[in-house]
C-alpha positions as CSV (number, residue, x, y, z in Angstrom):
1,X,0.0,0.0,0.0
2,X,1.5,3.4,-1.0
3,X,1.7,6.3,1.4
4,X,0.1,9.4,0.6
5,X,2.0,12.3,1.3
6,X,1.9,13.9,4.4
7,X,0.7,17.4,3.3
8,X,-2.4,16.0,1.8
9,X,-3.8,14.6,5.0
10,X,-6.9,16.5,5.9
11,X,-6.1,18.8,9.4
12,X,-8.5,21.3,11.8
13,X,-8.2,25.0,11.9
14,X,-10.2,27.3,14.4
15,X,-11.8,30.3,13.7
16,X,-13.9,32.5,14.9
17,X,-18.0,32.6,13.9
18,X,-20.3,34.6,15.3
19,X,-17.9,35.7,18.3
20,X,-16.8,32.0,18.7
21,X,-14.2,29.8,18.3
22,X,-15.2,27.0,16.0
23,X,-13.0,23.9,14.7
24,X,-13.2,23.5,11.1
25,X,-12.1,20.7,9.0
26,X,-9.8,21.5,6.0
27,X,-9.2,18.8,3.1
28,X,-6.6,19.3,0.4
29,X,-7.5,18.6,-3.1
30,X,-5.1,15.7,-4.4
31,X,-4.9,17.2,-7.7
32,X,-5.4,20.8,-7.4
33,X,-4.0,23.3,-5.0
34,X,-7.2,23.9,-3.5
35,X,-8.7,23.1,0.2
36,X,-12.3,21.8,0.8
37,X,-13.4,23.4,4.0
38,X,-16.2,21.6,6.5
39,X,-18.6,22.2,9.7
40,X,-18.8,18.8,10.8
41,X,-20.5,17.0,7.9
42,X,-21.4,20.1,6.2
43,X,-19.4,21.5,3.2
44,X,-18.8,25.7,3.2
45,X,-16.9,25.5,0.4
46,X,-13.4,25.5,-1.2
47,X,-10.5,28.2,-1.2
48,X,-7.3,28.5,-2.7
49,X,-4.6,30.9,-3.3
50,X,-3.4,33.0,-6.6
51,X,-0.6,35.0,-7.4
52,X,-1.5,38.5,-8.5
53,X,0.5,42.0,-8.7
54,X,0.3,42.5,-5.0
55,X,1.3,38.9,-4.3
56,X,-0.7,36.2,-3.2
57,X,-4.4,36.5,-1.8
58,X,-6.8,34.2,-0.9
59,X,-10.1,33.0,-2.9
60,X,-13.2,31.4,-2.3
61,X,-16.4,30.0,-3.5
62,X,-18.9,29.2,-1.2
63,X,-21.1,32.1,1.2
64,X,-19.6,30.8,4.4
65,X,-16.2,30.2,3.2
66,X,-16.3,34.0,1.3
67,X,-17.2,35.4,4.8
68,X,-14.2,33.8,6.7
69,X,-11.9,34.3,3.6
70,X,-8.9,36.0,5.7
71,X,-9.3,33.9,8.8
72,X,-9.0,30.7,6.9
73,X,-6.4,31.7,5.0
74,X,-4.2,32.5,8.3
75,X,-5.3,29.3,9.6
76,X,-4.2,27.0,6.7
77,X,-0.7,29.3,6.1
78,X,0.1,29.0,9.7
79,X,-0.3,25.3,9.4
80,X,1.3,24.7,6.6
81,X,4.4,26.5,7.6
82,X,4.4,24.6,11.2
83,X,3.2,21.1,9.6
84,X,6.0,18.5,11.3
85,X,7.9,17.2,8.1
């Protein structure tokens, strides 16, 4: 059996809704550089980053996931950046 790589393994972030801190799941797409985010069992939506003239920024599709744009994004850098290799 093969081992997927370590930076594809879904992980929690928290952020805060509604003036409280929620744990939200985050799932990296296998193919695409993109992150399915989830309440529980419930989908928000998906985010991902592009590069543009001022750097990179943060995108979304999905109402929720729009809304908590910058949060999420934070969340998922800071991760990313602390992940153990």
């Amino acid at each position: 059996m093969g081992n997927i790589e370590e930076g594809w393994e879904p992980f929690e972030v928290q952020v805060i809704i509604e003036g409280e801190l929620r744990p939200l799941l985050v799932v990296p797409d296998l193919e695409e550089p993109k992150y399915a985010i989830f309440d529980q069992h419930t989908t928000l939506g998906v985010m991902w980053q592009e590069l543009g003239g001022s750097g990179k920024s943060w995108c979304g599709e999905g109402m929720a996931v729009e809304a908590l744009l910058e949060q999420l994004g934070e969340q998922i850098e800071n991760y990313l950046q602390n992940k153990p290799i």
